[in-house]
C-alpha positions in Angstrom: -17.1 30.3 13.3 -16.2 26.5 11.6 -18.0 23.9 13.1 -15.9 21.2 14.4 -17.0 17.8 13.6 -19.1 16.0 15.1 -17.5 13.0 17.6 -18.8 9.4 18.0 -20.7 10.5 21.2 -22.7 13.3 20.0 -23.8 11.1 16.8 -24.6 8.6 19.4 -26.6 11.2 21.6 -28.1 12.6 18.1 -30.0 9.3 17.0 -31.1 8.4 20.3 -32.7 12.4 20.9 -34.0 13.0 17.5 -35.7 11.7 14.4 -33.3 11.5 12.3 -32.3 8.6 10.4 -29.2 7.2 7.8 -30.9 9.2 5.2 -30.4 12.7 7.1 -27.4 14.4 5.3 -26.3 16.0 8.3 -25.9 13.4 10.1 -24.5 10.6 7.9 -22.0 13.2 7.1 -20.7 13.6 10.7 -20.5 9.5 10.8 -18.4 9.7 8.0 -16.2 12.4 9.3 -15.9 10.3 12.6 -15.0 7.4 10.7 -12.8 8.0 8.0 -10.4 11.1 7.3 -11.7 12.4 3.9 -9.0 13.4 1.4 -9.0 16.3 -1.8 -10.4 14.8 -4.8 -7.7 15.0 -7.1 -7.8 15.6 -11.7 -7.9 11.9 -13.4 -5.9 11.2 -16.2 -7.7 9.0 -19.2 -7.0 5.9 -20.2 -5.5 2.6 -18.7 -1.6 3.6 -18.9 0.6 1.8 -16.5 4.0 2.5 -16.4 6.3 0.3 -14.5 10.0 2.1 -13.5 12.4 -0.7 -13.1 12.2 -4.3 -15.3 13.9 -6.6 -13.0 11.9 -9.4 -11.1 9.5 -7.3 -8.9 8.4 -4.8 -12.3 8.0 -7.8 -14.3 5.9 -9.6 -11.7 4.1 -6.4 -12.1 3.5 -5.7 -15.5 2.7 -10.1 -15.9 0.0 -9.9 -13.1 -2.1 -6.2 -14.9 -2.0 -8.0 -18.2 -2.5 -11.7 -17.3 -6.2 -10.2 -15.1 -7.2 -8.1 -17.8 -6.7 -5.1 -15.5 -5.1 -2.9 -18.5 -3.4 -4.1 -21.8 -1.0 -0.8 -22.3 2.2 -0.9 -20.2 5.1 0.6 -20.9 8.3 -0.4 -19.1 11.3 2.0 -18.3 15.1 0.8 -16.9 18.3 2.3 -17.4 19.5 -1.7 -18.5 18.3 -0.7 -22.2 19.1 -4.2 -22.6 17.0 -5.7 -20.1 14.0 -3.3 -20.9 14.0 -4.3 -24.4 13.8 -8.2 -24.4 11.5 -8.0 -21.3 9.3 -5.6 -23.1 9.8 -7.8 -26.5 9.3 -11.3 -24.6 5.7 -9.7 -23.2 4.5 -8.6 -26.7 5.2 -12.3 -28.3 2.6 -13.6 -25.7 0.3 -10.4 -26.6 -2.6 -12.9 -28.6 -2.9 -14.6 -25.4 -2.6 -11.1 -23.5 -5.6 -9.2 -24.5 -3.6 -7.7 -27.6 -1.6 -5.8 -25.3 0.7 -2.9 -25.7 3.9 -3.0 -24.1 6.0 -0.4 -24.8 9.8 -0.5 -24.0 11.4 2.7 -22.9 14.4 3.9 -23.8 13.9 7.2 -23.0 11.4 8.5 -20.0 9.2 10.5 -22.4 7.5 6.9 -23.2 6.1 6.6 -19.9 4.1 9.8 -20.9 0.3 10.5 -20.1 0.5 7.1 -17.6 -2.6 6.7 -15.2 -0.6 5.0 -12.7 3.3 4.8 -12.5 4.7 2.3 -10.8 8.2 2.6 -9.1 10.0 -1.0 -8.7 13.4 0.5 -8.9 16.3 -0.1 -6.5 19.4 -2.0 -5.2 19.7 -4.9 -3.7 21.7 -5.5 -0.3 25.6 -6.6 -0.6 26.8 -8.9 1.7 27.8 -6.9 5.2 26.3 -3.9 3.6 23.9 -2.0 6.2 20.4 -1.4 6.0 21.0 2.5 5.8 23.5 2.2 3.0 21.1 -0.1 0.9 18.0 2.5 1.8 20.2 5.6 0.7 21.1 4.0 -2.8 17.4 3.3 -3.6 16.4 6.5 -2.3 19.1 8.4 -4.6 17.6 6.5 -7.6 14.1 7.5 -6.3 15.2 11.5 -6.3 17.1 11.0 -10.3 13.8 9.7 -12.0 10.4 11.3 -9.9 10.7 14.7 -11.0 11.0 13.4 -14.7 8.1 10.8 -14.1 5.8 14.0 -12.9 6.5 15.9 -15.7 5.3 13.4 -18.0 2.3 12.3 -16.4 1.7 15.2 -13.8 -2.1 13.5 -13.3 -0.8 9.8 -12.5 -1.3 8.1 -9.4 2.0 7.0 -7.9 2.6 3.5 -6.2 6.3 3.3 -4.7 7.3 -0.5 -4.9 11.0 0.5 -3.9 12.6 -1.3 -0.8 12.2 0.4 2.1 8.8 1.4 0.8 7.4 3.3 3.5 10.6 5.8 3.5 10.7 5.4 -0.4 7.0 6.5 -0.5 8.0 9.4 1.8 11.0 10.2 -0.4 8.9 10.2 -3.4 6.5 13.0 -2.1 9.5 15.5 -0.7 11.3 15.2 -4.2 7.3 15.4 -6.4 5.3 17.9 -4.2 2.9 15.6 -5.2 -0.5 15.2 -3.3 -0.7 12.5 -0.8 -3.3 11.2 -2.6 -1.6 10.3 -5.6 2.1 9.6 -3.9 1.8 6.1 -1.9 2.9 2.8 -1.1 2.0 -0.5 -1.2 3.0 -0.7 2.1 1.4 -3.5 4.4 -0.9 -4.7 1.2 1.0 -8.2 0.9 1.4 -8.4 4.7 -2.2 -8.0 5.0 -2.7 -10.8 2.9 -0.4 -13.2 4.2 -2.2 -12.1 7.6 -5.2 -13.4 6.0 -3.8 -16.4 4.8 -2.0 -18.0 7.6 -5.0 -17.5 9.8 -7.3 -19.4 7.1 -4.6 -22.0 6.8 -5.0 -22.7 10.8 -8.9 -22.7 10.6 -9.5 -24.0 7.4 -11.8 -21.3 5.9 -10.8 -19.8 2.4 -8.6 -16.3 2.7 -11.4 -14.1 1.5 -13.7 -15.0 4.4 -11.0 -13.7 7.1 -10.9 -10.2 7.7 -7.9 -8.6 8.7 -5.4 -5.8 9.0 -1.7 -5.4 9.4 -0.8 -1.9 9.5 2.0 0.3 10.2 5.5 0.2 9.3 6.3 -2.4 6.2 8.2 -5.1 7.7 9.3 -6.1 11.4 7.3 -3.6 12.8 4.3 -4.0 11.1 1.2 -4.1 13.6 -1.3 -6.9 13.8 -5.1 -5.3 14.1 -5.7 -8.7 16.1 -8.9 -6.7 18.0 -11.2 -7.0 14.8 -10.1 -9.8 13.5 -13.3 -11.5 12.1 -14.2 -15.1 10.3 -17.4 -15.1 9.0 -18.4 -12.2 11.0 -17.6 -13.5 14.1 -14.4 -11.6 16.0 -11.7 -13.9 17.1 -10.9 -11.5 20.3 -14.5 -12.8 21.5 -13.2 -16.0 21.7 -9.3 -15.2 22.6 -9.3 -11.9 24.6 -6.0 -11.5 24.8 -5.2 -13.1 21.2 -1.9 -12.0 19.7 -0.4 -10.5 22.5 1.8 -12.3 25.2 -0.5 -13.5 27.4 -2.4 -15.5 24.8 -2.9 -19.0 25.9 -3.1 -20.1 21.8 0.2 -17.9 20.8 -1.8 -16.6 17.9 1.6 -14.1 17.5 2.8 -17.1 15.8 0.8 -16.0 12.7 2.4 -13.0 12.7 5.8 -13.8 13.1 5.1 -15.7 10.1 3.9 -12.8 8.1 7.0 -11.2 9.4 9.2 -13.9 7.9 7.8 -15.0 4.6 9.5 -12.9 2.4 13.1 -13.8 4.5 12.2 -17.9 3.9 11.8 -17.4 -0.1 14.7 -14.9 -0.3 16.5 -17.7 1.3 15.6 -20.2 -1.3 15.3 -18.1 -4.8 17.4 -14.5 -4.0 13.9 -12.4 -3.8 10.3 -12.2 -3.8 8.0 -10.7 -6.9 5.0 -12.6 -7.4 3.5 -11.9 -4.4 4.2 -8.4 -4.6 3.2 -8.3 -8.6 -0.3 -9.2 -7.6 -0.5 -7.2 -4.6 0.4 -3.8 -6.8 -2.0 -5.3 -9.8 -5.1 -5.5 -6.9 -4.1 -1.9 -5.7 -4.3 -0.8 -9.9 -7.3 -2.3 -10.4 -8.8 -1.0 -7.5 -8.1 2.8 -8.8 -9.2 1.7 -12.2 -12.7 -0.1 -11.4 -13.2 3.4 -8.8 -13.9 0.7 -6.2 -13.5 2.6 -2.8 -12.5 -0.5 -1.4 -10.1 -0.6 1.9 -6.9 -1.7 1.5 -3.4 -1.6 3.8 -1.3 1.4 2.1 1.3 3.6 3.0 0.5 7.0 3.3 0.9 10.4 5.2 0.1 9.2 9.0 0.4 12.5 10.9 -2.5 13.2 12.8 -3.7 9.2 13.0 -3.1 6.8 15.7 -1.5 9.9 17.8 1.5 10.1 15.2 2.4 13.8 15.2 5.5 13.6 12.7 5.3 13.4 8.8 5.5 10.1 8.3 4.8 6.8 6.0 3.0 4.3 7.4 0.0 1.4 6.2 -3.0 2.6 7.4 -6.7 1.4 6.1 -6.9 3.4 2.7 -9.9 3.6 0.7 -8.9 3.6 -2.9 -10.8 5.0 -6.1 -10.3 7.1 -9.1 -8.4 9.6 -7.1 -6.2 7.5 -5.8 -6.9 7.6 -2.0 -10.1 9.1 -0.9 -9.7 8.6 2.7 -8.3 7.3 5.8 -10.2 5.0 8.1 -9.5 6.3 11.4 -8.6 2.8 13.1 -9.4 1.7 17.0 -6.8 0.3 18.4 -6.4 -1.5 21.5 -3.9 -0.5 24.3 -1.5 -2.9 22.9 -2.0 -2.3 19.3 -1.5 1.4 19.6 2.0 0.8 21.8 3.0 -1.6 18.9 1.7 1.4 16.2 4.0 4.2 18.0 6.9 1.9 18.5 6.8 1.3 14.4 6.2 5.5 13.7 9.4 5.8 15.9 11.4 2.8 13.5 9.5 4.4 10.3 10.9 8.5 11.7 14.3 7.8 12.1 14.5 5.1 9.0 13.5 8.8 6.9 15.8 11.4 9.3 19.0 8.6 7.9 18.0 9.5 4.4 19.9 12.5 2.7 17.4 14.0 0.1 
């Protein structure tokens, strides 16, 4: 008979009754399952190969942020815009003495993104004017179904990381078409949100970004959910100050901050057409954070059923722990009542976003 694991409780119970301590196997194992949901260790491909599908703003924002912090010097760029693929690729390589001597190969066929670590998906269309959401999301997703099968067969080990607009149903796309295993096939989902999260909070204390720390999780976007209960500056949590911070009945309107995170990307659209720098160095984090097997946490988009009390297959941001493998695990998050109201409300947004898509 398989023993089930071990809950909060009965670890509790455990090191209260017994002698054991953080060095018994047994039981640092059940703290760990408790904690985070552990994933299959998955075949690495050598080497440093990023490929980046799609050489408009967001890829080159990309492929500028992984070679300007040294995070790999061998990138090869793939678009159907031959053109475009070519003097992007050739405008990189004059820069390449300042570059780390960097390889940036242009791709003219999909054969050059071969033996890749890490592909990279930008590719998709931007809206029309009076075009819906569900037209725009189709079109991308239709691009995302021509090239993944191709991608996987030249680099079957790579780690996927779907850029593509709606990401979280891109991301879900991706896998159906691959097969590939959800620890290889995700999003950057609520990366960037995260760290705008971070930001604007710093902004209002005055603190640097790095000492906030902060989640946004769920769906990419509108919907996304502010972890607002551990919130922390320095260690200290803001909901001990501001019980009921973020939520209506917040005397400080801290949901301010994440209306703003809501509406960044809109204000610079506004201004310049679209966002990529932003997103170029959230991707180039997520890359380096494979690369340097870091097991950090970061806000990606990834299979959700059976977290949070989401029962469908579904792509949403949860607290990833990234390394080598891609994802290792899924930090099993505690949510307040409001948090996990605003966590189902974006799995129902995220379901029927994917149930529109024709695959």
């Amino acid at each position: 008979m398989r023993q089930l694991p071990l809950c909060a409780t009965q670890i509790l119970y455990i090191t209260r009754s017994a002698s054991s301590s953080c060095n018994d196997d047994k039981l640092l194992n059940a703290f760990r399952t408790c904690l985070f949901k552990r994933l299959k260790q998955q075949e690495v491909q050598p080497g440093n190969k990023v490929s980046i599908i799609g050489s408009g703003a967001v890829g080159m924002a990309c492929a500028v942020a992984l070679l300007s912090k040294g995070i790999t010097n061998d990138i090869a760029l793939y678009d159907i815009n031959k053109d475009l693929c070519t003097a992007e690729s050739a405008d990189l390589v004059h820069g390449s003495l300042f570059l780390n001597n960097c390889n940036v190969a242009k791709c003219c066929d999909i054969g050059s993104t071969r033996d890749s670590r890490v592909v990279v998906v930008t590719s998709g269309v931007r809206p029309k004017a009076n075009e819906k959401p569900s037209e725009v999301a189709q079109k991308t997703a239709d691009i995302i179904k021509c090239v993944m099968p191709s991608l996987v067969k030249e680099s079957p080990k790579a780690v996927f990381i779907i850029v593509s607009n709606p990401s979280d149903v891109m991301a879900w796309v991706a896998h159906k078409i691959s097969k590939l295993p959800y620890e290889r096939c995700i999003s950057t989902g609520c990366h960037l949100d995260t760290a705008r999260f971070r930001l604007f909070i710093a902004q209002l204390l005055g603190v640097a970004t790095s000492s906030v720390n902060a989640f946004v999780l769920g769906e990419n976007g509108e919907r996304s959910v502010p972890m607002w209960s551990s919130v922390t500056v320095g260690g200290v949590r803001l909901e001990q100050l501001v019980p009921k911070i973020g939520t209506s009945e917040d005397p400080m309107q801290w949901c301010k901050v994440h209306k703003d995170v809501v509406e960044a990307a809109a204000k610079v659209i506004a201004l310049k057409g679209y966002t990529n720098w932003a997103i170029g160095h959230a991707v180039a984090d997520v890359v380096s954070a494979i690369f340097e097997n870091s097991n950090r946490i970061l806000s990606l988009s990834t299979n959700a059923k059976g977290m949070c009390g989401i029962k469908d297959d579904i792509f949403l941001s949860l607290p990833c722990i990234v390394n080598k493998w891609g994802l290792f695990g899924i930090i099993r998050p505690h949510l307040s009542k409001w948090e996990s109201n605003a966590m189902k409300k974006s799995a129902e947004q995220v379901l029927k976003a994917q149930c529109d898509i024709k695959l």
